[in-house]
C-alpha positions as CSV (number, residue, x, y, z in Angstrom):
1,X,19.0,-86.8,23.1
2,X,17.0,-87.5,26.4
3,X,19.3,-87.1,29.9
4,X,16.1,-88.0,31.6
5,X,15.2,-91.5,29.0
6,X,13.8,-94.2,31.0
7,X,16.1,-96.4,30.0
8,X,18.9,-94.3,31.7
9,X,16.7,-94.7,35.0
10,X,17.8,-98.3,35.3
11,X,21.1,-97.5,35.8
12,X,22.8,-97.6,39.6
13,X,24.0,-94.0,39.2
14,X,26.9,-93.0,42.1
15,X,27.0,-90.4,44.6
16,X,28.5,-87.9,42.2
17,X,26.2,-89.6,39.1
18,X,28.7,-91.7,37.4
19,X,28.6,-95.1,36.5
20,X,32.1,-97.2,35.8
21,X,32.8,-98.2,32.3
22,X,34.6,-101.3,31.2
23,X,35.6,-101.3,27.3
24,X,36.0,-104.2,25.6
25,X,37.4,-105.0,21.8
26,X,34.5,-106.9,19.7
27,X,36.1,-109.7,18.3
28,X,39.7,-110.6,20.3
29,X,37.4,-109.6,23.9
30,X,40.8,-107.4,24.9
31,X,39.9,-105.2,27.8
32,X,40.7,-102.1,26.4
33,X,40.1,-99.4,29.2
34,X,38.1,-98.2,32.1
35,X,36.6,-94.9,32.1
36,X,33.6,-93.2,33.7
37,X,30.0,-92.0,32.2
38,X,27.5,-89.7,33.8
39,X,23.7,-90.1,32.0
40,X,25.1,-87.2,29.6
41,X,28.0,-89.0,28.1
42,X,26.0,-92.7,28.0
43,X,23.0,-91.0,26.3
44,X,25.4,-89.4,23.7
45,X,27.0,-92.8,23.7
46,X,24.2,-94.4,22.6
47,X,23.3,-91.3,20.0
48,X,26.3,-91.1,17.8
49,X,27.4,-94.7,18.0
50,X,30.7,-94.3,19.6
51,X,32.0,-94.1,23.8
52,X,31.9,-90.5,25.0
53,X,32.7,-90.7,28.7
54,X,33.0,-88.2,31.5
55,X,36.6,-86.8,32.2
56,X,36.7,-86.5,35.8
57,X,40.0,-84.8,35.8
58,X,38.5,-82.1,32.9
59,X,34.8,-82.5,34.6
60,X,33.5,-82.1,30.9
61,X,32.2,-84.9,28.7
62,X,35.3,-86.7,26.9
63,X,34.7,-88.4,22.9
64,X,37.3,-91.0,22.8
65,X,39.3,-90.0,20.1
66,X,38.1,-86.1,19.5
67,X,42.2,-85.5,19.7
68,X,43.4,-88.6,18.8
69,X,41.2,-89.9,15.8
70,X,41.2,-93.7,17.6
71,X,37.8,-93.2,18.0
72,X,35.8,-96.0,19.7
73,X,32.4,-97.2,17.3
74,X,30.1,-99.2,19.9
75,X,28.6,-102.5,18.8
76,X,26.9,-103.3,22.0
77,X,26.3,-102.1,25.4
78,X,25.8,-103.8,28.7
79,X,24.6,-103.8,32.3
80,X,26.3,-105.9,34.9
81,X,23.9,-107.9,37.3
82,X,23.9,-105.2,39.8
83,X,23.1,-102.4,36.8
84,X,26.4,-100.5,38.5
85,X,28.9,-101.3,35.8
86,X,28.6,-100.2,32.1
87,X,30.3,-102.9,29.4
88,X,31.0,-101.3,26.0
89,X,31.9,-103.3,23.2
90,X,33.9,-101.8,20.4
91,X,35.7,-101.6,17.6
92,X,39.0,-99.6,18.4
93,X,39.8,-97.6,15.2
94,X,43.5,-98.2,14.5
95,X,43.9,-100.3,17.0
96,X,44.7,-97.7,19.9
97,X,43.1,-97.2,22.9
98,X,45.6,-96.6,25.3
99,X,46.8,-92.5,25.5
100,X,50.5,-93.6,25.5
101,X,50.1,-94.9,21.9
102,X,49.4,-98.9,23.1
103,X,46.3,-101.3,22.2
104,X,45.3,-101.3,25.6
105,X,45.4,-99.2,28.8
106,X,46.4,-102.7,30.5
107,X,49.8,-102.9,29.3
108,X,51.6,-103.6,32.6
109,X,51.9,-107.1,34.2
110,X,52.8,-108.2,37.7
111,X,55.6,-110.5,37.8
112,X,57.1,-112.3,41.0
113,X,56.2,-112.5,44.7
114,X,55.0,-110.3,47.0
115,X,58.4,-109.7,48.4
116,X,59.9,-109.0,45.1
117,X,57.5,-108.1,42.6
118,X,57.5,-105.5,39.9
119,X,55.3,-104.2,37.3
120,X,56.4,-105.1,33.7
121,X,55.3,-103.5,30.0
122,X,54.3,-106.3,27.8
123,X,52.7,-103.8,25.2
124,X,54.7,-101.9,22.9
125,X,53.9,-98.7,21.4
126,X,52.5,-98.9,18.2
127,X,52.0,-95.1,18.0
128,X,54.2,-92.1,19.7
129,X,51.3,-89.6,20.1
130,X,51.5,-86.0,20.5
131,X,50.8,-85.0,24.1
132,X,47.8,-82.7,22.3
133,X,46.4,-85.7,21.4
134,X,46.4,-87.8,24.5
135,X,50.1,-88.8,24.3
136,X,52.0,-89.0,27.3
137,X,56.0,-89.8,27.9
138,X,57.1,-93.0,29.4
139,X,57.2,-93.3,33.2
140,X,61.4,-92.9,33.7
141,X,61.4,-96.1,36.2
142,X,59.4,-98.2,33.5
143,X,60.8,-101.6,33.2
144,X,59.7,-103.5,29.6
145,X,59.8,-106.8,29.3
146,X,62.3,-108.3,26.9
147,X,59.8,-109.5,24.1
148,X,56.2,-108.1,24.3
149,X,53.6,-110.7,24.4
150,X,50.5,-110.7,21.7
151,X,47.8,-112.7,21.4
152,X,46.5,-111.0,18.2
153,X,48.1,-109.0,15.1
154,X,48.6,-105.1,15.5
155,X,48.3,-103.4,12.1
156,X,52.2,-102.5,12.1
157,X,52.8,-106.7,12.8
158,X,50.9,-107.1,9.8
159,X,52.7,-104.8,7.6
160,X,56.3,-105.7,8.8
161,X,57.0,-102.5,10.4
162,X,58.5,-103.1,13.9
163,X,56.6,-101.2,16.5
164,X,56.8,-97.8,17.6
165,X,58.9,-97.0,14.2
166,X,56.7,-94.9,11.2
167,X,56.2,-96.4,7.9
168,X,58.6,-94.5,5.4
């Protein structure tokens, strides 16, 4: 693997040398997270076939799924118009991408006016994860939404088990 590839030149690098990354499910086009890559993690990227990003909060590279096992496989990477955004396209393995054990990271939607708004979760759990593994507890003021709305079948939906339970 090549940091200095020509390729990696093309790319509108920030001040620090990190480019946004938007990840996106192959297939159902769910946006399934936004993350950061320095030339490191998008060379390694494109080496072992799944997203390694950059942790800022760890400052060391970050292999989605090293912990968890939801690794992400890429099937395509792009370059936005003004080469300053990175799109992955992947297949989520086991259909979590989210560290609180959802699909996606985007699990909370705004509801009402700008007077009275509030933020609602419209994604259940599908896994509790350990907080080794990128699990986090529940914000305490979280408000969920009475039924969560999918567009697509989770594996759990698809074997009957209701989500956030274990299969026996």
């Amino acid at each position: 693997m090549s940091i200095s590839a020509k390729w990696l030149n093309k790319v509108k690098w920030d001040e620090v040398g990190l480019v946004p990354v938007i990840t996106q499910e192959v297939g159902s086009n769910d946006v399934l997270m936004f993350a950061w890559m320095n030339r490191e993690a998008l060379a390694k990227t494109v080496e072992v076939g799944q997203a390694v990003y950059w942790s800022r909060s760890r400052k060391k590279l970050w292999h989605k799924g090293e912990e968890s096992g939801h690794f992400q496989k890429v099937h395509e990477i792009r370059l936005d118009c003004d080469e300053d955004v990175v799109l992955l396209k992947v297949e989520q393995v086991a259909g979590i991408a989210c560290h609180t054990g959802r699909h996606s990271c985007f699990f909370q939607k705004f509801e009402g006016s700008a007077d009275n708004g509030e933020w609602l979760t419209i994604e259940p759990v599908l896994k509790d994860l350990p907080p080794g593994a990128g699990g986090a507890p529940a914000a305490k003021d979280e408000k969920v939404a009475d039924k969560p709305k999918r567009t697509r079948k989770t594996a759990d939906a698809a074997k009957n088990i209701e989500p956030g339970k274990t299969e026996s």
